[in-house]
C-alpha positions as CSV (number, residue, x, y, z in Angstrom):
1,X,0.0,0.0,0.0
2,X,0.7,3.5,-0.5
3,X,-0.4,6.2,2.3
4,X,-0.1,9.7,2.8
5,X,0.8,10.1,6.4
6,X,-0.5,13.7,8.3
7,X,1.5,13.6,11.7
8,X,2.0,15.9,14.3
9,X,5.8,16.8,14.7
10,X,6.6,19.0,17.4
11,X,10.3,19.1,19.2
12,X,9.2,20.0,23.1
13,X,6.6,20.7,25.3
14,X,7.4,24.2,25.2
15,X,7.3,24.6,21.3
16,X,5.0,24.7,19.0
17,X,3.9,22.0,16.8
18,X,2.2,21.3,13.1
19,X,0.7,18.4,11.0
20,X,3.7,17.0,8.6
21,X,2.9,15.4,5.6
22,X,5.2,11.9,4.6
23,X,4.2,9.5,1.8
24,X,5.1,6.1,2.3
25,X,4.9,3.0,0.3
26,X,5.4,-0.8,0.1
27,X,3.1,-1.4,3.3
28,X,2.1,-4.8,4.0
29,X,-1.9,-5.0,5.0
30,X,0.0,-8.0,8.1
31,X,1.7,-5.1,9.8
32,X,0.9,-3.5,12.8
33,X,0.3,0.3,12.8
34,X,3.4,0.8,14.9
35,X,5.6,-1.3,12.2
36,X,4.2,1.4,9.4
37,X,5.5,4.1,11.5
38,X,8.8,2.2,12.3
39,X,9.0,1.5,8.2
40,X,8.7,5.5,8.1
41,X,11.5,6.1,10.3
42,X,13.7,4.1,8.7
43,X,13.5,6.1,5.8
44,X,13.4,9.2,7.9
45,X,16.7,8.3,9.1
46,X,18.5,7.4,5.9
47,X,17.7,10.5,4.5
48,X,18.8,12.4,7.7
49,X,15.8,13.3,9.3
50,X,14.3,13.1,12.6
51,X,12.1,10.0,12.8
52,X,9.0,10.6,15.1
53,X,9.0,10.1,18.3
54,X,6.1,7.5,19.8
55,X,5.7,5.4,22.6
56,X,5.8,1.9,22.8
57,X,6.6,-1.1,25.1
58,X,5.6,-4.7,24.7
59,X,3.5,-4.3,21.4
60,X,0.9,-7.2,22.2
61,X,-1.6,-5.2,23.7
62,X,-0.4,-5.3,27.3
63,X,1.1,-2.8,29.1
64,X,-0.5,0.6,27.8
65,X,2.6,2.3,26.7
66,X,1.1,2.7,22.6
67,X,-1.2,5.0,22.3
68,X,-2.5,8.0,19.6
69,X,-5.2,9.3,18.0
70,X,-5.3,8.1,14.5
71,X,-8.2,9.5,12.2
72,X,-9.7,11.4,15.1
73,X,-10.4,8.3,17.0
74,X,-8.5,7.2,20.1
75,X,-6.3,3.8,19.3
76,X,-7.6,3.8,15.5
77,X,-10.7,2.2,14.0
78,X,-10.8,-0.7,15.7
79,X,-11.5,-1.0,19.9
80,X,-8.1,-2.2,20.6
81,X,-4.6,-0.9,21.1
82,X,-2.7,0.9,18.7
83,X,-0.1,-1.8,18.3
84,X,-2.6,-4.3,17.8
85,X,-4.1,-2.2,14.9
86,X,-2.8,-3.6,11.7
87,X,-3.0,-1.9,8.2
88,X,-5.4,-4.2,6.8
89,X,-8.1,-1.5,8.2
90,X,-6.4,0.5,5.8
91,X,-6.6,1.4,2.0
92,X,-4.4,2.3,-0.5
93,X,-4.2,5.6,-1.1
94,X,-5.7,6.4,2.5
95,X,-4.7,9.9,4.1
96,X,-4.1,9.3,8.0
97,X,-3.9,11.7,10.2
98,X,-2.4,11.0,13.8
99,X,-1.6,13.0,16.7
100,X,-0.9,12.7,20.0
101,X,-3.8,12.2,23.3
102,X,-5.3,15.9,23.6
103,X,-5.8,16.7,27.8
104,X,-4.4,19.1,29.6
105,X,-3.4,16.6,32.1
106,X,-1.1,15.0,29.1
107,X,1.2,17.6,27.7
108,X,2.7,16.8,25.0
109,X,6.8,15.9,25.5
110,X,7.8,15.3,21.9
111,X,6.1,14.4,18.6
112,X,3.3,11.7,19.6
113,X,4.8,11.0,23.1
114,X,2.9,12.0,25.7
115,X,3.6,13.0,29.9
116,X,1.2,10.2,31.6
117,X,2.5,10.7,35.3
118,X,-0.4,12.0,36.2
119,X,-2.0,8.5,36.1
120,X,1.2,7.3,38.1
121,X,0.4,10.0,40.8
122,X,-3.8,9.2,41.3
123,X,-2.6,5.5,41.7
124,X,0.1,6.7,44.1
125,X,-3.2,8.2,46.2
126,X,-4.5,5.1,46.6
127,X,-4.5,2.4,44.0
128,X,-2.8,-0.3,46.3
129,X,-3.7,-2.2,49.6
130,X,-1.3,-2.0,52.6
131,X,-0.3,-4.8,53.6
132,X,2.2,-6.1,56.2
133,X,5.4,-8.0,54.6
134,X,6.2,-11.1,55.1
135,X,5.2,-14.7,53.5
136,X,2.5,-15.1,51.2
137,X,-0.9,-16.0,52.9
138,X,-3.1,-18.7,52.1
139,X,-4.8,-18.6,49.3
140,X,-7.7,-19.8,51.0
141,X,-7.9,-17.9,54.0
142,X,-9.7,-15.2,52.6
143,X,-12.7,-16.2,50.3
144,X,-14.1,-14.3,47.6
145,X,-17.7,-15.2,46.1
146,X,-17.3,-15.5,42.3
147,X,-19.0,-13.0,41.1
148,X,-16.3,-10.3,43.1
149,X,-13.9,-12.0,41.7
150,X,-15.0,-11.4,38.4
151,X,-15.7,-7.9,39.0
152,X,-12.7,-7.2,40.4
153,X,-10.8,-9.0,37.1
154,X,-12.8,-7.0,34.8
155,X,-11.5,-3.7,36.5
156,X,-8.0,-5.0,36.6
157,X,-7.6,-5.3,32.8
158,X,-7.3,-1.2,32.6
159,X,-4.1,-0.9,31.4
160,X,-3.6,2.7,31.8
161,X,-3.1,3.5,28.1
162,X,-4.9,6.8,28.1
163,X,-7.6,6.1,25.4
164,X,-10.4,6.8,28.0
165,X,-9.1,10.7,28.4
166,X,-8.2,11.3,25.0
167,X,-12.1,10.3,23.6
168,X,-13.9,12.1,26.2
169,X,-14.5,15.6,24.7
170,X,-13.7,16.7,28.5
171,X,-10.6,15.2,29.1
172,X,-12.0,13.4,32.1
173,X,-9.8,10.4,33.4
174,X,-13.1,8.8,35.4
175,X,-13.4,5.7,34.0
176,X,-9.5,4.8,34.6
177,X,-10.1,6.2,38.2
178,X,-13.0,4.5,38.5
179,X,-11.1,0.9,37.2
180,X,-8.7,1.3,39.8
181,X,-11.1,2.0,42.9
182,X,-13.4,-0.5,42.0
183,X,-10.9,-3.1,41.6
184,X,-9.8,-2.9,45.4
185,X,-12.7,-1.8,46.8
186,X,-15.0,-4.4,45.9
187,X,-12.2,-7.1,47.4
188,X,-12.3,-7.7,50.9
189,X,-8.5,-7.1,50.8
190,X,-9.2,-3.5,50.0
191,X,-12.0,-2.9,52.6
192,X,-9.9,-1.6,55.2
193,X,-9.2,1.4,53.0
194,X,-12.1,1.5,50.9
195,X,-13.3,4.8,51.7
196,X,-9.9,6.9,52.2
197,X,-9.0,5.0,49.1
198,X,-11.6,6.5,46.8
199,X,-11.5,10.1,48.4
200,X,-7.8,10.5,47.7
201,X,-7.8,8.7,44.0
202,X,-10.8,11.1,43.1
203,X,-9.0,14.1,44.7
204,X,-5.6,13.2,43.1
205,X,-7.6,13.3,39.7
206,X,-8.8,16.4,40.3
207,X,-5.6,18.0,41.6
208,X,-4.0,16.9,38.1
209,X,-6.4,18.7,36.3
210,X,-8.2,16.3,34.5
211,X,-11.6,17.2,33.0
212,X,-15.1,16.7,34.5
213,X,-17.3,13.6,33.4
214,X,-21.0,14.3,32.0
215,X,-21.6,10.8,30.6
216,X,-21.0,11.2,27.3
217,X,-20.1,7.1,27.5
218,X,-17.0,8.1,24.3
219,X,-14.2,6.7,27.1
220,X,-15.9,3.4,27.5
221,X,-16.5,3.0,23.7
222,X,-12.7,4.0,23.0
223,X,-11.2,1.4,25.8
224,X,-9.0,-1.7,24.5
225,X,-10.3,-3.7,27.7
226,X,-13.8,-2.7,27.5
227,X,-13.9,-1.6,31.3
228,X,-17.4,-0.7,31.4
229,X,-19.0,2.5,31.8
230,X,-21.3,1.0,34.8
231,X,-18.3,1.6,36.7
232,X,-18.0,5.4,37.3
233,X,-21.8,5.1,38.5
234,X,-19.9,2.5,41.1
235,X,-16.9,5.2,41.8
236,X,-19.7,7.7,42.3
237,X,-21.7,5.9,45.0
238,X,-18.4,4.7,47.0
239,X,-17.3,8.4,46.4
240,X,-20.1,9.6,47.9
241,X,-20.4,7.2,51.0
242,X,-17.4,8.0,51.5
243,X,-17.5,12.1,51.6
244,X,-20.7,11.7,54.3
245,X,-19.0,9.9,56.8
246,X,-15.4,11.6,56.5
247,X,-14.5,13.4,59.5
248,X,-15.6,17.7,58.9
């Protein structure tokens, strides 16, 4: 395939930044999106240019480092993550535009890349459950009924890629707030802390700057792990129990 490629090039967080046009050809429809760009900067390279920047870890999906806005939509065309994107969703002779998330709470460090630390600081408020060191416990000392278990899986797929903030047209990071509260809170490991947990994670993401939520439901419709939109509702009630019986 042959693509015309509109990407936003920009060399700091403190300068400004444009759409760059780049045409590239001999694409395969069996790569990845991420393997495009890397065939880009290859050529970028050899002709002495300066290939552009993007993040990216493991590339199977996993640990949330990919992530852009491709065509407008969070992740690309398809509801999964950018490195598991291939170019089969693509046509020759496509224009695609990409960019980097849009949220104030994720400036923009270089090219497509990205400052995520913010989601490193709300789980730093509260996404973990103190415990005392030592061995490992029994793993049957504590039941859980199935269906908390199951819950508290589904919660623990978010993978903190950012797709959830970039859709929503307010920049809200709710639904990966939400994934992280709910995830402890319905265990009985996280019960202890259940209600400071929630009022520090929500304050945190409010601290960072993050926008406010008004159900617009684009965060759960953009997320990779389908963490479902049923859970802010959840955040809001624990959130809320929470606030009434806090100390004034």
């Amino acid at each position: 395939m042959r693509l015309t490629l509109r990407i936003w090039r920009q060399r700091g967080p403190e300068q400004p930044g444009t759409m760059t046009a780049y045409e590239v050809d001999g694409i395969s429809e069996d790569m990845s999106f991420l393997e495009m760009l890397d065939t880009l900067n290859e050529r970028l390279i050899l002709d002495g240019d300066e290939p552009v920047a993007f993040d990216h870890d493991c590339r199977e999906g996993i640990c949330g480092a990919c992530g852009m806005v491709i065509n407008g939509q969070a992740h690309g065309p398809e509801r999964t993550t950018t490195c598991q994107l291939h170019m089969r969703h693509f046509s020759d002779g496509d224009t695609i535009d990409i960019e980097p998330w849009r949220a104030a709470a994720f400036p923009v460090v270089k090219d497509l890349v990205v400052d995520r630390s913010a989601f490193d600081r709300i789980i730093g408020s509260g996404g973990y459950v103190t415990a005392p060191t030592g061995s490992a416990p029994e793993a049957h000392a504590t039941p859980v009924p199935k269906p908390v278990a199951d819950t508290a899986f589904e919660h623990a797929e978010c993978i903190g890629c950012g797709a959830c903030v970039a859709a929503c047209p307010n920049g809200s990071a709710m639904l990966f707030t939400s994934a992280k509260v709910v995830h402890l809170n319905v265990l009985p490991q996280g019960a202890p802390e259940r209600e400071s947990r929630v009022l520090d994670m929500v304050g945190t993401m409010d601290a960072e700057g993050f926008g406010g939520c008004t159900n617009t439901g684009e965060c759960a419709v953009a997320c990779p792990k389908g963490i479902p939109l049923q859970s802010i509702a959840t955040m809001n009630r624990e959130f809320l129990r929470a606030a009434r019986r806090a100390p004034r």
